[in-house]
C-alpha positions, 0 to 999 in steps of 0.5 A: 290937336290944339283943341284936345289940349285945350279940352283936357286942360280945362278937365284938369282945372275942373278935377283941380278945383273939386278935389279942392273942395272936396279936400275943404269940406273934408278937413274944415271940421278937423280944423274945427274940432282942434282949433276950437279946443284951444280957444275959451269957450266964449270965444268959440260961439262968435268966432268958430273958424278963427285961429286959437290966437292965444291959446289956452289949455284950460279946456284939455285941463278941465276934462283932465280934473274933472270929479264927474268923468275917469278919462282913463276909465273911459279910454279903457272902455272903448278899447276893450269894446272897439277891440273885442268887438273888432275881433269877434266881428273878424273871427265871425264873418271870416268863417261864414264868408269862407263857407258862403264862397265856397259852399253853394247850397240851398243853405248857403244861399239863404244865409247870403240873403240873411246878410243882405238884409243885415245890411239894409236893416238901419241898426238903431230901429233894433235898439228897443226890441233888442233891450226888451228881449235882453230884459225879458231873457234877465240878462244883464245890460254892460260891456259884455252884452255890448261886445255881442251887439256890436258884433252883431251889428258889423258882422253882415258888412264884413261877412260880403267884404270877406266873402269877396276878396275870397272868390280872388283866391285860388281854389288850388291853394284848398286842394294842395292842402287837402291832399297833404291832409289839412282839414277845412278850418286848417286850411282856412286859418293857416293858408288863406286867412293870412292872405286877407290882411288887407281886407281884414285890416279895411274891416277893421277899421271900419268896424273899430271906429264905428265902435269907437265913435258910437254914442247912442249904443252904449248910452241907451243900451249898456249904459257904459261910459266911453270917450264919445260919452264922455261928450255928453257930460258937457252938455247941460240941459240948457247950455254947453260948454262948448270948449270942454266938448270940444275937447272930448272931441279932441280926445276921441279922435287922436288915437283914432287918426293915429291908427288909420295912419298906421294901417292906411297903406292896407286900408286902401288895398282891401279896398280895392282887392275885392273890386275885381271879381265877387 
């Protein structure tokens, strides 16, 4: 008995400590980001870990006024694309997910392996045969195209989160509202969509911040600047202005933690609503 004490003691100190440093390696590039927006930047190369001691405002100031970059311009950008591609990526992948749970077909399972190959397929190699083709086709680079790209780039990753959590409800509820005369699209969008809230909360914030914090797509393809762009101005071709990112940085990442803590608590629910049967 004693030794089964002692044997789950230890595996508690053991758990202990790598939550610990799980818990470290986790918030030590928080703690960076904002800890060194306050501190001049020539204080940031020699000392990266220290406490902004004193501390100075002169960064948040310098994107503030700054004559190249809109901050406002930028904020607005990166919300109309995070939040029309987060809806389309929704809409989208919600109605294949329907029909790939419930229709079992040659067609249907086809496109379930059409998804799984979206998900393998590392996005940024689409990148130069995607803007040839746009080019070719004479269609315009901007935000709308953007909205499309990054729809298209989410929709198989959420198409299996939704396709799963909807094997989890019963059928019951289709046939119920079949027999008072609902249509399929009906009975989808009023009866079992509000039923996946949370996955659709998971899914959109996963797809809303990889929108968000995306850098490369709309430089080299839209040529659009957002917040995470913004970064990128205070980068020269020989040196940095390590305060002024840092501080870029800053502001990209409070409106992002602002909204996950608002939806954490459905965040983890369609986590793990989907785990039990797919």
């Amino acid at each position: 008995m004693h030794s089964m004490k002692g044997k789950a003691r230890v595996v508690n100190v053991f758990q202990t400590i790598c939550l610990l440093l799980l818990a470290i390696v986790v918030i030590l590039p928080i703690y960076i980001a904002v800890a060194n927006t306050f501190k001049d930047s020539s204080i940031i190369l020699d000392q990266p870990l220290s406490l902004p001691i004193p501390a100075t405002l002169e960064n948040i100031i310098s994107v503030l006024k700054s004559p190249n970059t809109n901050l406002g311009e930028m904020y607005s950008n990166s919300i109309v694309l995070m939040v029309a591609g987060t809806l389309l990526t929704v809409i989208l992948s919600s109605l294949a997910a329907y029909y790939l749970a419930r229709v079992k077909t040659k067609a249907s399972g086809m496109l379930r392996i059409y998804f799984l190959i979206g998900i393998m397929v590392p996005y940024v190699i689409v990148y130069l045969p995607l803007c040839i083709l746009l080019r070719n086709m004479g269609i315009p680079l901007g935000i709308p195209v953007l909205i499309f790209v990054f729809a298209s780039g989410n929709i198989s990753f959420a198409t299996f989160m939704y396709t799963n959590n909807i094997h989890t409800l019963p059928i019951e509820l289709e046939e119920a509202a079949a027999i008072d005369g609902a249509s399929k699209f009906k009975t989808f969008w009023v009866i079992l969509f509000p039923l996946l809230r949370p996955c659709t909360a998971t899914i959109a914030i996963f797809v809303g911040l990889g929108i968000w914090n995306d850098f490369q797509t709309p430089l080299l393809m839209g040529q659009v600047k957002t917040i995470t762009v913004g970064i990128y101005t205070a980068v020269g071709p020989y040196s940095a202005n390590w305060g002024v990112v840092f501080a870029y940085v800053f502001f990209a990442a409070v409106p992002v933690i602002i909204v996950y803590l608002c939806a954490q608590k459905n965040f983890v629910n369609g986590l793990t609503m989907g785990a039990v049967k797919g």
